[in-house]
C-alpha positions as CSV (number, residue, x, y, z in Angstrom):
1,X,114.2,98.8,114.4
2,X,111.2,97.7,113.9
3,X,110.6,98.8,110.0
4,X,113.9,97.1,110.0
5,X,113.3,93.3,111.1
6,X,109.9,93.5,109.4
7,X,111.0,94.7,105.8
8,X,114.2,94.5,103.8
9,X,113.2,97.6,102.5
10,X,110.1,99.3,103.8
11,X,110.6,102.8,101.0
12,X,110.6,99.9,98.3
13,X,107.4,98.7,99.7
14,X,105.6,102.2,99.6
15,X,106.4,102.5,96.0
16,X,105.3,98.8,95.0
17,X,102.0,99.9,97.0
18,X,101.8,102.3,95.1
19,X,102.1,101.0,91.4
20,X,99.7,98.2,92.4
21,X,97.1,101.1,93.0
22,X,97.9,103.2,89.6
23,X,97.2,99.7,88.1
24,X,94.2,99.2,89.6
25,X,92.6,102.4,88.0
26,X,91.2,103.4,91.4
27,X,91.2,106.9,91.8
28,X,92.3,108.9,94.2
29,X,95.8,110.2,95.7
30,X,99.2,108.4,95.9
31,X,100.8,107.2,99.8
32,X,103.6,109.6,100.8
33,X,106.0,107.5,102.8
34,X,104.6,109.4,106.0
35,X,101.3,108.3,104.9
36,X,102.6,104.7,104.7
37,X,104.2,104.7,108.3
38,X,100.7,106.1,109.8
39,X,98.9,103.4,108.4
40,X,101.2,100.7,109.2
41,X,100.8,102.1,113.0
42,X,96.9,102.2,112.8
43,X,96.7,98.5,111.4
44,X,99.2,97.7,114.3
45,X,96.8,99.3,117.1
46,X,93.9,97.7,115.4
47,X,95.6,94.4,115.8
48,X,96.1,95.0,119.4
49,X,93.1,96.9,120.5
50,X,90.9,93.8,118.6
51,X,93.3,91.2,121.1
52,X,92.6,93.3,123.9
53,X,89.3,94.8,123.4
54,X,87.6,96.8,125.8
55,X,90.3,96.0,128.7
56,X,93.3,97.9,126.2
57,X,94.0,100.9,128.9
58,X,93.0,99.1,132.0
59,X,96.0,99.5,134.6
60,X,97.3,96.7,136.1
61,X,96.5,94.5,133.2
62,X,99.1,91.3,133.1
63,X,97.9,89.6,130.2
64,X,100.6,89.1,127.0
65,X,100.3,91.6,124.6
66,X,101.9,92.3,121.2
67,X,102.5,96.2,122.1
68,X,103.0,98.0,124.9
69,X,100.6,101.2,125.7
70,X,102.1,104.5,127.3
71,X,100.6,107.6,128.4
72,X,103.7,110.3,128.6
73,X,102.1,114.0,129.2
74,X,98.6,113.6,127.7
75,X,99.3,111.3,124.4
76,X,99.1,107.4,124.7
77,X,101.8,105.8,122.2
78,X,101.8,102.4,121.5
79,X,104.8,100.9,121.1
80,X,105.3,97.5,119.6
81,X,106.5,94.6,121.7
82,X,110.1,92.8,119.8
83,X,110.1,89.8,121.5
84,X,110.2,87.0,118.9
85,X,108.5,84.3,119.9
């Protein structure tokens, strides 16, 4: 859902990604679309761990938050909040 209200078309994205980096010359390897997803989570995380710092796994924490963390078994997932504000 998420992918969804964020872009009309995320694949269309990957490739235009993409292209701008074959036209840069830079060299290196092409984002798969896995690739893509994985670094749109990361930059997500960054965004929350930098608005929550040190306090991001604290229990009991009440304050806003654009994602929610939550340990199932032994992995932490975070999963982004879609409240529209």
């Amino acid at each position: 859902m998420f992918l969804k209200l964020t872009f009309v078309n995320w694949r269309q994205k990957v490739e235009l990604f993409n292209a701008s980096y074959k036209k840069s010359g830079t060299k290196g390897r092409l984002f798969t679309r896995q690739e893509f997803l994985v670094a749109l989570g990361l930059l997500i995380a960054a965004a929350e761990f930098s608005h929550n710092g040190k306090d991001l796994f604290k229990r009991g924490d009440q304050k806003k938050s654009i994602a929610t963390i939550k340990k199932i078994g032994t992995h932490w997932y975070l999963i982004p909040a879609l409240t529209i504000i």
